[in-house]
NUBA-534370 format. One record per residue: residue number from 1; x, y, z of N, C-alpha, C, O, CB in turn. Coordinates in nm, 2 decimals, always signed. Atoms other than C-alpha are relative to their C-alpha. Last residue first. Glycine has a CB too. Example, Ala and Ser with C-alpha at 12.3 -4.5 7.8 and 13.67 -1.06 7.14 Angstrom:
> nr; n_east; n_north; n_up; ca_east; ca_north; ca_up; c_east; c_north; c_up; o_east; o_north; o_up; cb_east; cb_north; cb_up
> 2; -0.09; -0.11; +0.00; +1.37; -0.11; +0.71; -0.08; +0.11; +0.08; -0.03; +0.22; +0.09; +0.04; +0.05; -0.14
> 1; +0.09; -0.12; +0.00; +1.23; -0.45; +0.78; +0.09; +0.12; +0.00; +0.19; +0.12; +0.07; -0.10; +0.00; +0.12
//
This chain:
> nr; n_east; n_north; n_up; ca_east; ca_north; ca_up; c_east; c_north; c_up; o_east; o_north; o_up; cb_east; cb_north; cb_up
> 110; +0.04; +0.06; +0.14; -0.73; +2.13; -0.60; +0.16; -0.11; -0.03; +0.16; -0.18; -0.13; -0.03; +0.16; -0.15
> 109; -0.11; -0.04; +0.07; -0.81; +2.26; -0.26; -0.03; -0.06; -0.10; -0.14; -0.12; -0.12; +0.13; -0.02; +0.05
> 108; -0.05; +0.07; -0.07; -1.19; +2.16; -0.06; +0.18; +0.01; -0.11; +0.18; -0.09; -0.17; -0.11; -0.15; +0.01
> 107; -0.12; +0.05; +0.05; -1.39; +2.39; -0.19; +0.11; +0.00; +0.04; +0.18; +0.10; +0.06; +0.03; +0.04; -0.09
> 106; -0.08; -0.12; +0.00; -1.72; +2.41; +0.00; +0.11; -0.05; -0.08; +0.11; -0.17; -0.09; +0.04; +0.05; +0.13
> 105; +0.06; -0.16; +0.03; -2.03; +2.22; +0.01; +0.06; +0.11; +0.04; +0.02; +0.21; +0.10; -0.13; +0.02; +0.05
> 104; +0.00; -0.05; -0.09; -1.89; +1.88; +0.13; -0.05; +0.12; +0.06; -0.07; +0.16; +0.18; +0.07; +0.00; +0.00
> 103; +0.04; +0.08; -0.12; -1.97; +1.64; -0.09; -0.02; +0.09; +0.10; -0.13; +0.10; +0.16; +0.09; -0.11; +0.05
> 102; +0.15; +0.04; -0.04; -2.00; +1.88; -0.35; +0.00; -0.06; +0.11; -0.08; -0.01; +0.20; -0.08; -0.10; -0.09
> 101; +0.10; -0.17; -0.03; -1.65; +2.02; -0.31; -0.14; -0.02; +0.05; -0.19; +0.02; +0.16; -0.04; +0.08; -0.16
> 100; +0.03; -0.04; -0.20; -1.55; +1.68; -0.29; -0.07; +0.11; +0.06; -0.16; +0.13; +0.14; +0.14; +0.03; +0.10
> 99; -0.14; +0.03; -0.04; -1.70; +1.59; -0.64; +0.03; +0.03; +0.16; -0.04; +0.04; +0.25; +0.09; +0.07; -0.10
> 98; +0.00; -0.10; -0.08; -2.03; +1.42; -0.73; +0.14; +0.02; +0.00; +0.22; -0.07; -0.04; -0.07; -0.02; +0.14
> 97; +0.10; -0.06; +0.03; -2.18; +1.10; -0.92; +0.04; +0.15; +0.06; -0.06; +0.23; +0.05; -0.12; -0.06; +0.05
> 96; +0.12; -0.08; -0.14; -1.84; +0.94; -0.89; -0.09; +0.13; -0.05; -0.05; +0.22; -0.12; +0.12; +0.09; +0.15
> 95; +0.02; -0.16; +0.02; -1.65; +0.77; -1.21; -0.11; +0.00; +0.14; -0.20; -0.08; +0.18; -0.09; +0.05; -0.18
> 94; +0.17; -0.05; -0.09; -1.53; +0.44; -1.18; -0.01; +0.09; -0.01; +0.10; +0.15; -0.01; -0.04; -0.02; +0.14
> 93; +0.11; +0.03; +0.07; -1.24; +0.37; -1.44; -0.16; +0.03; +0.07; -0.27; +0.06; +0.03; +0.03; -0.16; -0.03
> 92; +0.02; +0.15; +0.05; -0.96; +0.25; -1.25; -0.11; +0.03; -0.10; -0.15; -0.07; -0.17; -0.06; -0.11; +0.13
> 91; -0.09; +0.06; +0.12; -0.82; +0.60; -1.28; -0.03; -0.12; +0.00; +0.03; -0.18; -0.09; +0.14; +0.02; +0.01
> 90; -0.02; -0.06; +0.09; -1.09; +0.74; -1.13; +0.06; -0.03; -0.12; +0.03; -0.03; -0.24; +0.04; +0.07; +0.05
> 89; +0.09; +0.12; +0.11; -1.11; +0.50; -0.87; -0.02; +0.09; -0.11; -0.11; +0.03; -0.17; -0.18; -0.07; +0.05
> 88; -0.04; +0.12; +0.07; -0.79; +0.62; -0.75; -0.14; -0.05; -0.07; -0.15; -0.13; -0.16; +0.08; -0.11; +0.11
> 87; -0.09; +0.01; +0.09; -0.91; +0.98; -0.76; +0.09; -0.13; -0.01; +0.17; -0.14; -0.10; +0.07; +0.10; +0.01
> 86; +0.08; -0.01; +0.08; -1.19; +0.94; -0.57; +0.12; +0.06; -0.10; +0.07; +0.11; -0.20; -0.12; +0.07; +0.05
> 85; +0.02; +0.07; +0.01; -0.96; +0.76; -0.26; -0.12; +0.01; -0.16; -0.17; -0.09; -0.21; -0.01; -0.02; +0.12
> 84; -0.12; +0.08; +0.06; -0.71; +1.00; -0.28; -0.07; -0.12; -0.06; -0.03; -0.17; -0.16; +0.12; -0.05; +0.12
> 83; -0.07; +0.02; +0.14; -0.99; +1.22; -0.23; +0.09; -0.03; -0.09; +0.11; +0.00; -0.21; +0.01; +0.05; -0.04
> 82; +0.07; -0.03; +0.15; -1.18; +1.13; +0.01; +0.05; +0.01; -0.07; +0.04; -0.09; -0.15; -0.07; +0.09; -0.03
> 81; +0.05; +0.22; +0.02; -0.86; +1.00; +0.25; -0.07; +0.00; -0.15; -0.03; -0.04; -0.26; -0.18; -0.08; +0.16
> 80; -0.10; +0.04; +0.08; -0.76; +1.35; +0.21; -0.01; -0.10; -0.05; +0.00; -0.14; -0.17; +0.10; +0.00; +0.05
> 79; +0.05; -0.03; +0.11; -1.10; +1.45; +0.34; +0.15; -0.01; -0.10; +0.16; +0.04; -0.22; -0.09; +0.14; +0.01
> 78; +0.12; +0.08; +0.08; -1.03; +1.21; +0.66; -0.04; +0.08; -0.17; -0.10; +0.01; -0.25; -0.16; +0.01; +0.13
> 77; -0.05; +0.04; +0.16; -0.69; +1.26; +0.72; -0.11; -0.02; -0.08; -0.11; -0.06; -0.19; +0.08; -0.13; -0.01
> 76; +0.07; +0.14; +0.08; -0.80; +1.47; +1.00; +0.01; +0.01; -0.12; +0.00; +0.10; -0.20; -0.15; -0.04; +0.00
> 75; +0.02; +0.08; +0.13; -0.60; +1.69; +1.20; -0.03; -0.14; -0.04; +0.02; -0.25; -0.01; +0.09; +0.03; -0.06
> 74; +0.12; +0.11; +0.03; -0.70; +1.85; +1.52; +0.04; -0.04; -0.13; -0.06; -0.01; -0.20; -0.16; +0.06; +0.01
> 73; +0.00; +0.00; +0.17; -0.46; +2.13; +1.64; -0.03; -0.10; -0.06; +0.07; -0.12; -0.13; +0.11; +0.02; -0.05
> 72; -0.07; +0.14; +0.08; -0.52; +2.22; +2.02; -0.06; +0.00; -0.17; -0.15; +0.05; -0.23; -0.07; -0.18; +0.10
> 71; +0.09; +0.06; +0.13; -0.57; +2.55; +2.17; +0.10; -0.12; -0.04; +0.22; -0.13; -0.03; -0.03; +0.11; -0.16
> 70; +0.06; -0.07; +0.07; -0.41; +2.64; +2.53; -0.06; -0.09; -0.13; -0.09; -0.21; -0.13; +0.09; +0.12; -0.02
> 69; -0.07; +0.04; +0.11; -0.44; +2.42; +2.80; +0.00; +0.11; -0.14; -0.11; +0.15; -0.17; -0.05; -0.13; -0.04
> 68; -0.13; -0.13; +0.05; -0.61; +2.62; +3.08; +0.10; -0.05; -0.10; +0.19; +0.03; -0.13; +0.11; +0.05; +0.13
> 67; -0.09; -0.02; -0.10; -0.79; +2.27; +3.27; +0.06; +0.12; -0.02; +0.14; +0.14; +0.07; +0.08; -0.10; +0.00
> 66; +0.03; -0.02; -0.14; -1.08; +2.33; +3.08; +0.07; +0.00; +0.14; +0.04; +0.05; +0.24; -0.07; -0.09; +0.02
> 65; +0.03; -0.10; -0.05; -0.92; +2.33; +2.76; -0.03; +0.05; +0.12; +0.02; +0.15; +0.16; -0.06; +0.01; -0.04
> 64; -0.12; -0.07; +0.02; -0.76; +2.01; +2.83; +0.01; +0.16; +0.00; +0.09; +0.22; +0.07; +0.03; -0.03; -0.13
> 63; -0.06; -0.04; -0.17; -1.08; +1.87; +2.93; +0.16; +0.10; -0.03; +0.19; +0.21; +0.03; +0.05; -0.21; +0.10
> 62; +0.07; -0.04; -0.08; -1.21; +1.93; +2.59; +0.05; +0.03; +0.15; +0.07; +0.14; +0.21; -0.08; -0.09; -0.01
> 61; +0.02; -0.15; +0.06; -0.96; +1.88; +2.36; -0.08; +0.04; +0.11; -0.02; +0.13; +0.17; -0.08; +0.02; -0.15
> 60; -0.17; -0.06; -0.03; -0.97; +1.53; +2.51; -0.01; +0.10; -0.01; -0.09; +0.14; +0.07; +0.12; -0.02; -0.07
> 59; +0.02; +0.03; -0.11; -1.32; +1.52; +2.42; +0.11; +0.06; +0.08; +0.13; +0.16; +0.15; -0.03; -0.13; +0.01
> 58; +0.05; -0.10; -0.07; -1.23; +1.61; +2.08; -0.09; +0.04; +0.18; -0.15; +0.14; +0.22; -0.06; +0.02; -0.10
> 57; -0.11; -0.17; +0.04; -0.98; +1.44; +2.02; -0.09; +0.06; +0.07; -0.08; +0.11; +0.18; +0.03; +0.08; -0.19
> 56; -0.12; +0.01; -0.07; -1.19; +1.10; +2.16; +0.06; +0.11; -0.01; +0.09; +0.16; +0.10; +0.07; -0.10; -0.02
> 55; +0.07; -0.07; -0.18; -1.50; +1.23; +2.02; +0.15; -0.05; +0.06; +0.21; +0.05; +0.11; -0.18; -0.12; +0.10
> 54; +0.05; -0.15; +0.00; -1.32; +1.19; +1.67; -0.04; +0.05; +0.10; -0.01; +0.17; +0.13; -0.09; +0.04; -0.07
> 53; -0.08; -0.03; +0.00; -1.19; +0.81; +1.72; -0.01; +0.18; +0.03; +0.06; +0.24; +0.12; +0.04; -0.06; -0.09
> 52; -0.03; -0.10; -0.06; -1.49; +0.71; +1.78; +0.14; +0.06; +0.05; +0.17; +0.09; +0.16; -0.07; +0.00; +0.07
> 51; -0.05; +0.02; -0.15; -1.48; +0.35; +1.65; -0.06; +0.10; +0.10; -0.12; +0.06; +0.20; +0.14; +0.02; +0.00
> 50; +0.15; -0.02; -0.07; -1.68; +0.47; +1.30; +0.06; -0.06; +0.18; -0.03; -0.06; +0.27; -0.15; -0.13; -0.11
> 49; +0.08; -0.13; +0.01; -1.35; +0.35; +1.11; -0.14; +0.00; +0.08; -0.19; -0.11; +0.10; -0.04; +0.03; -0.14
> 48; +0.08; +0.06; +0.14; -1.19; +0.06; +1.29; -0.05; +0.18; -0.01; -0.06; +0.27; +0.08; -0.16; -0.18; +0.03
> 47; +0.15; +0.06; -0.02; -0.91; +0.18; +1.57; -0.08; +0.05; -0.12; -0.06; +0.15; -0.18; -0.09; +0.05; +0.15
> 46; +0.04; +0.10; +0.12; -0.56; +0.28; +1.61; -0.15; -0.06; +0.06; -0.18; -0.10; +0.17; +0.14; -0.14; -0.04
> 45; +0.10; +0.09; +0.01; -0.50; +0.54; +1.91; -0.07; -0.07; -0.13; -0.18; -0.03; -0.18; -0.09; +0.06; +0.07
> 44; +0.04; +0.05; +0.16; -0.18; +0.64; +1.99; -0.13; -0.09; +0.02; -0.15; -0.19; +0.09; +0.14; -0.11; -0.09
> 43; +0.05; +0.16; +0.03; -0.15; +0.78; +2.34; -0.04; +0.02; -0.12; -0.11; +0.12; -0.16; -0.12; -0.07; +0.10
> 42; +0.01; +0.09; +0.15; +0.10; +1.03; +2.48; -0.07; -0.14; -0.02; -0.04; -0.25; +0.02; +0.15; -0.05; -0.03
> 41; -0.14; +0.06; +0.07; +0.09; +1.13; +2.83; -0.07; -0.03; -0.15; -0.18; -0.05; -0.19; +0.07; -0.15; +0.09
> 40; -0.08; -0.09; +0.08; -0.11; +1.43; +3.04; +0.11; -0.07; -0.09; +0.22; -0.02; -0.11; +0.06; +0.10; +0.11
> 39; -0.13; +0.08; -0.04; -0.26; +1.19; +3.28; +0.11; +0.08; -0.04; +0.23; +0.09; +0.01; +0.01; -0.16; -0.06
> 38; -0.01; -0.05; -0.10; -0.57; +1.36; +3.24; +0.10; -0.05; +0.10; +0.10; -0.05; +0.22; -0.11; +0.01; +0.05
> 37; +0.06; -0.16; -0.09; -0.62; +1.52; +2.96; +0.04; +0.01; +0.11; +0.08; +0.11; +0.17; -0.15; +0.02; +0.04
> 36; -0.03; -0.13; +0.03; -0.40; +1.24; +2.75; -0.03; +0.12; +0.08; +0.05; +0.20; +0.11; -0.06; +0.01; -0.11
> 35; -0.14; +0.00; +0.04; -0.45; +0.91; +2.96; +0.06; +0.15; -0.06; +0.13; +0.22; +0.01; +0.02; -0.12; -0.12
> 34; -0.11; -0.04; -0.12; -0.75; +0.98; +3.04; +0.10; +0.02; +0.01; +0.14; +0.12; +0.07; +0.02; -0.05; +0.05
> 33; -0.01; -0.19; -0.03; -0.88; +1.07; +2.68; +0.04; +0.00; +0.13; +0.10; +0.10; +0.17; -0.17; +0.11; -0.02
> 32; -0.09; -0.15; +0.07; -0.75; +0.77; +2.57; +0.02; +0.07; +0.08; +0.12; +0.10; +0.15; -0.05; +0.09; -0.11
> 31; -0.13; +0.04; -0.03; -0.87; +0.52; +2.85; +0.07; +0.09; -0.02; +0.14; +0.15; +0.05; +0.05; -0.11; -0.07
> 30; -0.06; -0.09; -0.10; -1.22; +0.69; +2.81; +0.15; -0.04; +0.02; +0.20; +0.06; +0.05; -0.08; -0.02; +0.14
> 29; -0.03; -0.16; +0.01; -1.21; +0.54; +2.46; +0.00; +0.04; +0.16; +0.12; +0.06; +0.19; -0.14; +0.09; -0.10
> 28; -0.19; -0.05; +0.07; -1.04; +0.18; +2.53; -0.08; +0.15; -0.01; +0.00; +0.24; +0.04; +0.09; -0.10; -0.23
> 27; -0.11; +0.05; -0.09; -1.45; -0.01; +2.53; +0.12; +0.12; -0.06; +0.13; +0.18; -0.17; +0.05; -0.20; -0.02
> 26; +0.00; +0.10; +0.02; -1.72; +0.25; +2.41; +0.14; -0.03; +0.08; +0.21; +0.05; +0.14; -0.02; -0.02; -0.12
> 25; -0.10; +0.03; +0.10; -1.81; +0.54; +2.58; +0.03; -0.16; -0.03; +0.01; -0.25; +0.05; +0.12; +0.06; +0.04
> 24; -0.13; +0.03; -0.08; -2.16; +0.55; +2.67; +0.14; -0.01; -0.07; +0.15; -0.04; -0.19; -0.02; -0.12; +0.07
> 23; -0.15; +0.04; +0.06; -2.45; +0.67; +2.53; +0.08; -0.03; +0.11; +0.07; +0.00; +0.23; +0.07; +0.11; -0.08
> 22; +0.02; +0.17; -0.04; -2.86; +0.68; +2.68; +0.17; -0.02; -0.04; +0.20; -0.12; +0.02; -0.13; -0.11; -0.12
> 21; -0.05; +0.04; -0.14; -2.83; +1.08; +2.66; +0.01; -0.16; +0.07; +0.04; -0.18; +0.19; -0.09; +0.09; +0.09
> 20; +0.16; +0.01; -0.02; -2.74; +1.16; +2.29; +0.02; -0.07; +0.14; +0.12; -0.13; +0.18; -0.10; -0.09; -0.13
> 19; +0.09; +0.11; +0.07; -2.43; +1.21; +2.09; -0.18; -0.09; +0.06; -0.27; -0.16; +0.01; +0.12; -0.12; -0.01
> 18; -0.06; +0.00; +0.18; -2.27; +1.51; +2.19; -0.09; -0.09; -0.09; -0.17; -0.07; -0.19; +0.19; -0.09; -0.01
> 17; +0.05; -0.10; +0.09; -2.46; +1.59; +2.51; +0.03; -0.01; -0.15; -0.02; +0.04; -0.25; +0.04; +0.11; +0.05
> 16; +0.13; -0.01; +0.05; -2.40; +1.24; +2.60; -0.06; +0.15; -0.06; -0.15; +0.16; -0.15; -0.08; -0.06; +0.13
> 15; +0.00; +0.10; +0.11; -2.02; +1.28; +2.54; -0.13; -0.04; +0.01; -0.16; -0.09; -0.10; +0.11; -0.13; +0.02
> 14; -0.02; -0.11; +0.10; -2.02; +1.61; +2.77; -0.02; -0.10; -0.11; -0.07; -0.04; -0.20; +0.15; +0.08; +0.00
> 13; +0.14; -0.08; +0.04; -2.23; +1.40; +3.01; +0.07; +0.07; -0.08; -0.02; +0.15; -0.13; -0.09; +0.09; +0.12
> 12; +0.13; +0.07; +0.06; -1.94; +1.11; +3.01; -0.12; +0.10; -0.01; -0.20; +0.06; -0.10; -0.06; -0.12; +0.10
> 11; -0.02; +0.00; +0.16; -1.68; +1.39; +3.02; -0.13; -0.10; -0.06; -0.19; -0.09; -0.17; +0.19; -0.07; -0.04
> 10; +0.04; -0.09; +0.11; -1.82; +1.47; +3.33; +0.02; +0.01; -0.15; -0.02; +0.08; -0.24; +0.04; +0.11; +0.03
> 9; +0.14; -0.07; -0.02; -1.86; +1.18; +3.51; +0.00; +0.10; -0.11; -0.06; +0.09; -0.21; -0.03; +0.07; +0.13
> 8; +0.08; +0.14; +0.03; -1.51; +1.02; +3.41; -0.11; +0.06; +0.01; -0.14; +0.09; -0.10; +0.01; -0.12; +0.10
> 7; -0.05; -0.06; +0.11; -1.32; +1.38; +3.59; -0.15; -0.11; -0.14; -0.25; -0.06; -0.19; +0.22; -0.03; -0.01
> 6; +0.10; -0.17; +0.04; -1.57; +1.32; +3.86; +0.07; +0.00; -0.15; -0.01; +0.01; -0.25; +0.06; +0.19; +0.14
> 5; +0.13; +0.08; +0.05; -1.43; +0.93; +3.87; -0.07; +0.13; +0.00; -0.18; +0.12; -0.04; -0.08; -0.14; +0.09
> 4; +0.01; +0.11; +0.12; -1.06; +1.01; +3.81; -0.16; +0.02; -0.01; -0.20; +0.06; -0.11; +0.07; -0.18; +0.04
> 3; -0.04; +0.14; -0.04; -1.10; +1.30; +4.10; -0.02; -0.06; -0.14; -0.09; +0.01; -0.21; -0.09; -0.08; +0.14
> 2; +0.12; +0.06; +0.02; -1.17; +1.68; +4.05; +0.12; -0.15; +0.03; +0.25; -0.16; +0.05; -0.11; +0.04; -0.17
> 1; -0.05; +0.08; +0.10; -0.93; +1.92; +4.23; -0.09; -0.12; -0.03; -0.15; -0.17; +0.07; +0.14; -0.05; +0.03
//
């Protein structure tokens, strides 16, 4: 059975393979994904865009798997966000050079 600080080791090299090998997590993210993978409890995590909120799921996700969890269900508000947010400036009047589709290079519902 791995320990806090093995468990901590390896997710830190699964999070440098992700983003590159000088990284670290920032403050409060290992907290999460302890708490969730490996504490197995509920944690809400509010934090600025670009935080890492995303490696946190999916980190989590990670050990979870690894333990025999079965699949987890990942939703992001984020291309909703896009286009609530390109249809309010829409109606203010701003027009966008592109639509989500484009952004994304697939079609994204209607």
């Amino acid at each position: 059975m791995k320990t806090q600080v093995s468990y901590q080791q390896h997710t830190r090299h699964l999070l440098q393979k992700m983003i590159g090998p000088d990284k670290d997590f920032r403050p409060g993210q290992w907290e999460a994904i302890e708490a969730v993978a490996i504490r197995k409890q509920r944690a809400l995590v509010v934090q600025r865009t670009g935080w890492g909120k995303s490696l946190v799921y999916f980190l989590a996700t990670k050990l979870l798997r690894e333990q025999g969890s079965g699949p987890a269900l990942l939703i992001s508000p984020l291309l909703s966000l896009m286009r609530n947010q390109i249809e309010m400036a829409g109606r203010s009047g701003i027009v966008y050079p592109f639509t989500l589709a484009q952004a994304t290079g697939r079609n994204i519902g209607s």
